[in-house]
C-alpha positions as CSV (number, residue, x, y, z in Angstrom):
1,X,9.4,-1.6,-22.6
2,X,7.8,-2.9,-19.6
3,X,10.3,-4.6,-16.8
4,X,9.6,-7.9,-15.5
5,X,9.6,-6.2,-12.2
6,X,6.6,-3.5,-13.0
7,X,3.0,-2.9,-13.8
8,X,1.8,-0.3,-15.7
9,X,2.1,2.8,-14.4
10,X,-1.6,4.4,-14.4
11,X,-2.6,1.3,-12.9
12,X,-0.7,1.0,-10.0
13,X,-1.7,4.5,-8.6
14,X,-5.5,4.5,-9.7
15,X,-8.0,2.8,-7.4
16,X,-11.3,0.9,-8.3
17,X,-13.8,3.3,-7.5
18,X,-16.6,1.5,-5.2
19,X,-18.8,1.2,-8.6
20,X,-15.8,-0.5,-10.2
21,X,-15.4,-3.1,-7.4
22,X,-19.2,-3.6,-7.7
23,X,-19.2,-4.1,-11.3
24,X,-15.5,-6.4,-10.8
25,X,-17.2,-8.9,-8.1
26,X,-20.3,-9.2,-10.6
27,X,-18.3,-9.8,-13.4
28,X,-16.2,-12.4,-11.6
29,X,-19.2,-14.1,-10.6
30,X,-20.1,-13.9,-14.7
31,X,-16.4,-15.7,-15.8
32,X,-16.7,-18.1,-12.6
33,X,-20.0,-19.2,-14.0
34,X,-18.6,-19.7,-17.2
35,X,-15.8,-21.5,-16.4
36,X,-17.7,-24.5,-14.4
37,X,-19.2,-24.5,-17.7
38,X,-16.5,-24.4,-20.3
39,X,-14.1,-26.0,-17.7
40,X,-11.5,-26.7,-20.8
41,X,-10.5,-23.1,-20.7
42,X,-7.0,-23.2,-19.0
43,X,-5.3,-21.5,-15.9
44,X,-3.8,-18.9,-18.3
45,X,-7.0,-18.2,-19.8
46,X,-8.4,-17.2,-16.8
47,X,-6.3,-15.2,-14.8
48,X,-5.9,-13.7,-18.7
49,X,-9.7,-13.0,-18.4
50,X,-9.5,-11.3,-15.0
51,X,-6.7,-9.4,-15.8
52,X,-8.6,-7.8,-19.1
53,X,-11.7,-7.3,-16.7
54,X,-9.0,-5.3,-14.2
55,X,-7.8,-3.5,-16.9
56,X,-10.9,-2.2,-18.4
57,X,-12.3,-1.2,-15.4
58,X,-9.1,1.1,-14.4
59,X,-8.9,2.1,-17.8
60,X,-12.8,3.6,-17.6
61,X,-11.7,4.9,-14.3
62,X,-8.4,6.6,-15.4
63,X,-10.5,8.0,-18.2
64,X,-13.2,10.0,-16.3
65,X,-10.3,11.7,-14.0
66,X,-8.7,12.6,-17.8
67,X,-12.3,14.2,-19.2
68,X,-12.8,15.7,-15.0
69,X,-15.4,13.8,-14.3
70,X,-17.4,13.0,-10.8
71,X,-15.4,10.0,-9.1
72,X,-18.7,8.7,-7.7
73,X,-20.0,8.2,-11.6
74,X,-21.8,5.3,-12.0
75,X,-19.9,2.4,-13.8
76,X,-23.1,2.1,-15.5
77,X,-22.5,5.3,-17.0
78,X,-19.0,5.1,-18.2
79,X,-18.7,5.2,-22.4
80,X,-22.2,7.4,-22.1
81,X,-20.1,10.2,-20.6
82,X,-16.2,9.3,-21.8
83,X,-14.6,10.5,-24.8
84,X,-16.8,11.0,-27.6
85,X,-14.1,9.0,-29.9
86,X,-15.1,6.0,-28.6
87,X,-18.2,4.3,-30.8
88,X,-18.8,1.6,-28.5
89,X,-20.8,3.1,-26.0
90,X,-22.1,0.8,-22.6
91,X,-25.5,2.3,-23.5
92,X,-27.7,-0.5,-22.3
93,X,-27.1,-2.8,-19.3
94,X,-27.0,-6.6,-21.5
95,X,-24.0,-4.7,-22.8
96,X,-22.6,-3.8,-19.4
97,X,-23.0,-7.4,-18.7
98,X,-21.6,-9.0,-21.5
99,X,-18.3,-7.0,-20.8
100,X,-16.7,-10.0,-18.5
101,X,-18.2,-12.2,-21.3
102,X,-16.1,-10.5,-24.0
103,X,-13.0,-10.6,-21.3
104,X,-13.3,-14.6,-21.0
105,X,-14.1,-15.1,-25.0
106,X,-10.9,-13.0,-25.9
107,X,-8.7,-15.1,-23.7
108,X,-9.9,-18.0,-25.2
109,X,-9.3,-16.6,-28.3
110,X,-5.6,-15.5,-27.4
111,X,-4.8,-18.9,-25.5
112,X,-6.9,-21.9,-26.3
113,X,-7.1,-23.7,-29.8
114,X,-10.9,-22.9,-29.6
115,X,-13.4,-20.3,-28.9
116,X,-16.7,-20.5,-27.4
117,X,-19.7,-20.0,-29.2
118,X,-21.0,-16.5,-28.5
119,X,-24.7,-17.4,-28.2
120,X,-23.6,-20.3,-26.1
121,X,-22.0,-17.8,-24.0
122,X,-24.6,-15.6,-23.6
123,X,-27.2,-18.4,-23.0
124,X,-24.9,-20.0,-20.0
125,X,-24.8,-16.0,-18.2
126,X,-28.4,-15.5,-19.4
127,X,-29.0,-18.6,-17.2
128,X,-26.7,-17.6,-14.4
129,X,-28.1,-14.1,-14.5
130,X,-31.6,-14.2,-15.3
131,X,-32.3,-10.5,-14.0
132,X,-30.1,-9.1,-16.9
133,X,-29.9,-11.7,-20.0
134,X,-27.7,-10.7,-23.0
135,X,-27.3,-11.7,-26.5
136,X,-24.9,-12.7,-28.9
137,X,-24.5,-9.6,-30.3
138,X,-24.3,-7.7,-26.5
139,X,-21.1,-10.3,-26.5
140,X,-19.8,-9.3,-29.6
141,X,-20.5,-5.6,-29.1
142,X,-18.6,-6.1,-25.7
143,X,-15.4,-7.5,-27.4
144,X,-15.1,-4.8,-29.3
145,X,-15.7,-1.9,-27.0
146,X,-12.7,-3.7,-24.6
147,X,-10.8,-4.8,-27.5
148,X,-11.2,-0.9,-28.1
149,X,-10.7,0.4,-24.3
150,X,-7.6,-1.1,-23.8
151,X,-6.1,0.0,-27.5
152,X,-6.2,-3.3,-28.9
153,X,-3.3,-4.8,-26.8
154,X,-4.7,-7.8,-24.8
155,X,-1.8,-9.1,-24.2
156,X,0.0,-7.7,-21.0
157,X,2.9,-9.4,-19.3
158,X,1.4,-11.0,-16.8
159,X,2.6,-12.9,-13.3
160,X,1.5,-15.9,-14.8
161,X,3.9,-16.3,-17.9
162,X,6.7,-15.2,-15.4
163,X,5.7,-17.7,-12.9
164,X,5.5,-21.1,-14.9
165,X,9.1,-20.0,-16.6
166,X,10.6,-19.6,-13.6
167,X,9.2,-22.7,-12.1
168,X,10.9,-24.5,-15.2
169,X,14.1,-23.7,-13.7
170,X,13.3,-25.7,-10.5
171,X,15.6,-28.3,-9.9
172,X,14.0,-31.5,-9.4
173,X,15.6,-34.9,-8.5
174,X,14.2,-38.3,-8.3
175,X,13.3,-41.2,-10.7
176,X,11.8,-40.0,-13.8
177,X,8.4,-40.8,-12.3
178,X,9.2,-39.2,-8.8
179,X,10.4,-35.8,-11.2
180,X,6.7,-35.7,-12.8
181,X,5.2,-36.0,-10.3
182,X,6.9,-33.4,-8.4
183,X,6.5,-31.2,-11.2
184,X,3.0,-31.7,-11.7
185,X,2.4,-31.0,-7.9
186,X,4.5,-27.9,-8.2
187,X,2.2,-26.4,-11.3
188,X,-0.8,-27.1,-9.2
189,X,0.5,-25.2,-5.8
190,X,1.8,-22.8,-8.6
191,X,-1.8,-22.0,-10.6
192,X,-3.8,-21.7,-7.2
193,X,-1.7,-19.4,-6.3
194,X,-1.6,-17.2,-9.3
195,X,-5.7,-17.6,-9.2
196,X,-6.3,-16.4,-5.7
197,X,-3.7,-13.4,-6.3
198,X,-5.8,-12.8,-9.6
199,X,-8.9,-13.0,-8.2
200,X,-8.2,-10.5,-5.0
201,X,-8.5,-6.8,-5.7
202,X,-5.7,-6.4,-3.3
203,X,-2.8,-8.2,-5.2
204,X,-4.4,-8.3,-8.5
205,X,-2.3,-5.3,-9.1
206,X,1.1,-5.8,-7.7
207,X,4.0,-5.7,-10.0
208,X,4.1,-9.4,-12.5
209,X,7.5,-10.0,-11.1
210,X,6.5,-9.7,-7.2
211,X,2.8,-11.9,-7.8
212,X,5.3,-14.2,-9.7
213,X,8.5,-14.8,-6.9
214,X,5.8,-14.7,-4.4
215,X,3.3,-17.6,-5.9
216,X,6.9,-19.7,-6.8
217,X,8.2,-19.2,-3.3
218,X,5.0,-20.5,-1.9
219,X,4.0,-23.5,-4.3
220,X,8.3,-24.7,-4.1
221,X,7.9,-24.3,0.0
222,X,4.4,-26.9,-0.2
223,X,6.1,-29.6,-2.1
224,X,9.7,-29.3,-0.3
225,X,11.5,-27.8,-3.3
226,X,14.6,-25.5,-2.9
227,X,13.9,-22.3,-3.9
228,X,17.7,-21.6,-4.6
229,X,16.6,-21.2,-8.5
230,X,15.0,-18.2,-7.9
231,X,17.2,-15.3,-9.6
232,X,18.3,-12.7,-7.3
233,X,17.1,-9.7,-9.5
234,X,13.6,-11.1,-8.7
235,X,14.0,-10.3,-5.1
236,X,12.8,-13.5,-3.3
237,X,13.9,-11.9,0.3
238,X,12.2,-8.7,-0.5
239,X,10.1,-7.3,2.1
240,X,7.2,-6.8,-0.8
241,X,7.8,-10.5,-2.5
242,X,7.4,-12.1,1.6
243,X,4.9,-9.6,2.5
244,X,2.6,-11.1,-0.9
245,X,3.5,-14.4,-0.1
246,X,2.0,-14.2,3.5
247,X,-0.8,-12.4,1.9
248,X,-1.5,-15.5,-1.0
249,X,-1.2,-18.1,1.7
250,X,-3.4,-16.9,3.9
251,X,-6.5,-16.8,1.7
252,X,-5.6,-20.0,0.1
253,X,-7.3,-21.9,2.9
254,X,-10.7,-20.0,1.4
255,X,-10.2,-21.9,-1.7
256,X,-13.7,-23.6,-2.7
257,X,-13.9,-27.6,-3.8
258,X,-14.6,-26.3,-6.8
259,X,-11.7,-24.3,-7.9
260,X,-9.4,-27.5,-6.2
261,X,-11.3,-30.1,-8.5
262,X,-11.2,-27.9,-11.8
263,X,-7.0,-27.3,-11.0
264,X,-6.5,-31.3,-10.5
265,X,-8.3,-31.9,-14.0
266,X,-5.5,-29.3,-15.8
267,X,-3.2,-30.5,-13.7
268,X,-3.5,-33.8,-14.5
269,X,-3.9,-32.5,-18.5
270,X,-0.1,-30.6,-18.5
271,X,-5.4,-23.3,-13.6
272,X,-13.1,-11.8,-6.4
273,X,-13.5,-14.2,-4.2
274,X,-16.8,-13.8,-5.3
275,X,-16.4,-17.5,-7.6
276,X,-14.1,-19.6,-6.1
277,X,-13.1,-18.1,-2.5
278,X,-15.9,-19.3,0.2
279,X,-16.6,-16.8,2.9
């Protein structure tokens, strides 16, 4: 069983190879696009949707070092060239495309109490990415071959369903009034956080446990909450947890309107740089 404290294995050691990262800014762009679109989806869903993206990209990866492949092969030629059990193939670029579509409409399908339309889906990227439209089916097609990638298990523990348990634990005083809305301040510093570690390709990585402390440390520090909650095992004075925390709050300064306005509408409700991190 996976620790709290870990990330898989095969992922922590394998790098996204330059194609990868060029394939993971474009498919950011792709879920940004869809999220200022379908701004219901939740802070969960999201960072859910990147992570599958993250995954399925390493897993490709890992998967051509297995069969000996080139490292310099083209993303756009992985599934043409990987295992020949695999029967959905990223033969045609709407497919390719449609991959951080099928991320994004899985997540829905795992979190929310509603799923986006797949034509609707591919209409709003079509739009956003006119130089490479795809269909419904390219979506549907794309679910399965990630659904099939990552042997069916969408579902990793992730530093997001650590994070918002162990904020729970926070120990809040106040009126009634003053306690929500301390809470609700908290679970905004908290999901920015957990977004901009999501989105970089430097933390997205990191063990669940570490992007977890770290984002907790920093949202509790913002609104003047004691940290003293915070389980030892977690290692909150680690030189790793601090070293991430430095690391979050730096770019959080690059954080986009846009990404602020969407996270006061959730938390009002109860979340690649490339979409939401201004250069």
């Amino acid at each position: 069983m996976q620790k709290i404290g870990q990330a898989p294995c095969s992922f922590i050691s394998s790098p996204f190879s330059a194609d990868a990262e060029r394939a993971r800014t474009q498919g950011l762009a792709s879920i940004g696009n869809l999220i200022q679109s379908l701004p219901a989806a939740s802070p969960k869903t999201v960072t859910l949707a990147v992570a599958l993206l993250d995954r399925f990209l390493l897993t490709e990866t890992c998967r051509h070092f297995r069969a000996g492949l080139e490292a310099s092969t083209p993303f756009s030629q992985m599934g043409l060239q990987a295992a020949t059990g695999n029967r959905y193939r990223l033969h045609s670029p709407a497919l390719r495309q449609a991959i951080p579509l099928a991320c994004f409409v899985l997540a829905c399908k795992h979190v929310e109490t509603w799923s986006p339309v797949l034509a609707h889906v591919a209409d709003l990227d079509s739009a956003f990415a006119a130089h490479c439209p795809c269909s419904s089916k390219d979506v549907h097609d794309a679910e399965l071959h990630v659904i099939f990638t990552l042997d069916w298990n969408i579902d990793p523990l992730a530093a997001i369903d650590v994070a918002q348990k162990l904020l729970y634990m926070a120990l809040v005083t106040g009126t009634p009034l003053q306690r929500a809305e301390l809470r609700q301040c908290n679970g905004k510093e908290l999901n920015l956080n957990l977004l901009v570690a999501a989105l970089c390709k430097d933390l997205c990585r990191k063990p669940p446990g570490e992007i977890a402390t770290a984002c907790v440390l920093d949202a509790c520090q913002r609104t003047g909450t004691s940290t003293a909650f915070v389980p030892s095992f977690l290692q909150p004075n680690s030189p790793e947890v601090l070293s991430t925390q430095r690391a979050i709050s730096a770019r959080r300064p690059h954080a986009s309107p846009l990404l602020l306005t969407w996270l006061s509408r959730h938390s009002k409700g109860g979340n690649d740089d490339h979409c939401y991190l201004q250069k």
